[in-house]
C-alpha positions as CSV (number, residue, x, y, z in Angstrom):
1,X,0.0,0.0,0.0
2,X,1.9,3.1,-1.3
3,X,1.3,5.9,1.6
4,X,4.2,8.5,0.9
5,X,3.9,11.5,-1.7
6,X,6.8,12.5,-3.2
7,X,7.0,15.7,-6.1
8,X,9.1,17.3,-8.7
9,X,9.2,20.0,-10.9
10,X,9.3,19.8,-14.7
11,X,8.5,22.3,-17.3
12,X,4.9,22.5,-19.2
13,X,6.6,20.2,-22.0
14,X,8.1,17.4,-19.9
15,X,4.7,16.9,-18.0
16,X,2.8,16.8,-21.1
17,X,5.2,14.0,-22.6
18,X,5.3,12.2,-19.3
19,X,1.3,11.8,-19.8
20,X,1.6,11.3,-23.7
21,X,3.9,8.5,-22.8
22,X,1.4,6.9,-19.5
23,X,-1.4,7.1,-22.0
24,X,0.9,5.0,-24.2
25,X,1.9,2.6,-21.9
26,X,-1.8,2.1,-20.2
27,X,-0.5,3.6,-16.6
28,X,-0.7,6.1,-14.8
29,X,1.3,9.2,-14.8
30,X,2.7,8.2,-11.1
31,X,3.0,4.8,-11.9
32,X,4.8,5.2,-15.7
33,X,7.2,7.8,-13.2
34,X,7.9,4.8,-10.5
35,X,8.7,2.5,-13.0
36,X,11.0,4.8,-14.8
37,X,12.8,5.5,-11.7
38,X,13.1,1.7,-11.0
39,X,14.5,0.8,-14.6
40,X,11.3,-1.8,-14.8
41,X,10.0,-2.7,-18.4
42,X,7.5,0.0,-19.9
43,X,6.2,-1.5,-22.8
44,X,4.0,0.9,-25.1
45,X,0.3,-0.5,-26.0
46,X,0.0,-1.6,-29.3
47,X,-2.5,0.4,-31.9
48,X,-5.4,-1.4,-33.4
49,X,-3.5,-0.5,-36.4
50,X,-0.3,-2.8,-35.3
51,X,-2.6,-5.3,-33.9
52,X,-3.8,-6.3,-37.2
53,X,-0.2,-5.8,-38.7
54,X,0.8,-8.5,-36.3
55,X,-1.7,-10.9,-37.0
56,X,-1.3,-10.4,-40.9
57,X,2.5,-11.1,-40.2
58,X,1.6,-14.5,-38.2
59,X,-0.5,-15.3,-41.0
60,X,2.1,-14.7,-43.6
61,X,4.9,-16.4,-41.4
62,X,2.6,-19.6,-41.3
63,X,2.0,-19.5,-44.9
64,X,5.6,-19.5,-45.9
65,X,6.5,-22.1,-43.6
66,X,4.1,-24.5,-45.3
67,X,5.3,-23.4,-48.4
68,X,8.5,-24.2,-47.6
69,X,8.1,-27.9,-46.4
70,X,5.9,-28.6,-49.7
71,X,8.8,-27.1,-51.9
72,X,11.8,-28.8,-49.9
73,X,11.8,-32.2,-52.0
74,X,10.8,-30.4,-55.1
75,X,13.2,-27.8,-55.1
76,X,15.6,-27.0,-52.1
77,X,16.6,-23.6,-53.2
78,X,13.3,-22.3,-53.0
79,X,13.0,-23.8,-49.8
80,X,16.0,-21.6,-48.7
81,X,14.5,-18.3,-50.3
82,X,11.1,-19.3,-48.9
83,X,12.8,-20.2,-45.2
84,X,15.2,-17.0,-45.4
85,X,11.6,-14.8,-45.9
86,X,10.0,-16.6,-42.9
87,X,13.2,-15.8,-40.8
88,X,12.9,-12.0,-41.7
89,X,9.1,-12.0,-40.9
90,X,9.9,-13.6,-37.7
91,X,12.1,-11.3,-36.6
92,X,9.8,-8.5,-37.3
93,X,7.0,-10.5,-35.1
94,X,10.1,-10.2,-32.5
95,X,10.6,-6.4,-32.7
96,X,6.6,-6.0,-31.9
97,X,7.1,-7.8,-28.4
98,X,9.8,-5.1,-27.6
């Protein structure tokens, strides 16, 4: 149970970022500052927008993963190509987590 008040000043700017960047981050203004101060993990709420970017990704990811077990027999350089594409759509999957 948190009990003690503590302040500081900022200027007019700084404030108005620090609530731009709670908003973001689905806190509060004193608890986006207490975390900050702590070096814990702030991680920024994701836009519908990105939301469906994501989920076309994990479609696309899928898809090119099946494509490249059907092509493996036929013809293993596609494979690669089609494997190498996954990889790079995987990693941008990874950079939406951080």
């Amino acid at each position: 149970m948190k009990k003690e008040f503590v302040q500081f000043r900022c200027s007019v700017y700084e404030k108005k970022l620090l609530k731009v960047k709670a908003r973001k981050s689905g806190l509060s203004v004193s608890e986006y500052c207490r975390r900050a101060a702590f070096e814990d993990r702030i991680v920024e709420r994701m836009t519908d927008e990105q939301i469906d970017a994501y989920k076309l990704l994990v479609k696309y990811q899928r898809n090119f993963r099946l494509i490249t077990n059907m092509f493996r027999k036929r013809n293993p350089r596609l494979a690669e190509e089609t494997a190498q594409l996954a990889k790079e759509i995987r990693q941008q999957l990874l950079n939406f987590k951080k």
